[in-house]
N, C-alpha and C positions, 0 to 999 in steps of 0.2 A: 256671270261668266268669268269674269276675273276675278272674284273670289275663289274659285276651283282652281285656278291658277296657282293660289298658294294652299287653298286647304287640301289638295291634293298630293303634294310633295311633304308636308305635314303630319297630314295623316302617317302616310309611310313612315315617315323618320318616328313617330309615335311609336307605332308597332316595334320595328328596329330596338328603340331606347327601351322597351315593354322587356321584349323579350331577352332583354343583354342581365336587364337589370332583373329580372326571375330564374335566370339562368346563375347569376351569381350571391341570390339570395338559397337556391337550390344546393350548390355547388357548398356553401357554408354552411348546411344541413348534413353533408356528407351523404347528399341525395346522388345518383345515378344523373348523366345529364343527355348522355349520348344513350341512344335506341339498343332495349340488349342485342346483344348477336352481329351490331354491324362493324360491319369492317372496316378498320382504322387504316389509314397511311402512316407511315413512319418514319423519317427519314433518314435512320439505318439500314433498314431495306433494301434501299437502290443502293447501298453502298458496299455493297458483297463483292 
């Protein structure tokens, strides 16, 4: 039971540091990282 305690917070942060670190192995690929088609914010936008 208190081992879920930590390997549960763990796990998480796992996944989290997974997908940062495929994301910027992607990204220096000159891969696409963001979903086609979706809609970005910008923050020139609200500044109209």
């Amino acid at each position: 039971m208190i081992s879920m305690v930590f390997l549960i917070p763990a796990g998480f942060g796992f996944v989290v540091w997974r997908s940062f670190k495929s994301a910027e192995v992607r990204r220096a690929r000159g891969e696409q990282i963001s979903t086609p088609g979706a809609l970005r914010w910008e923050a020139d936008e609200t500044q109209r």
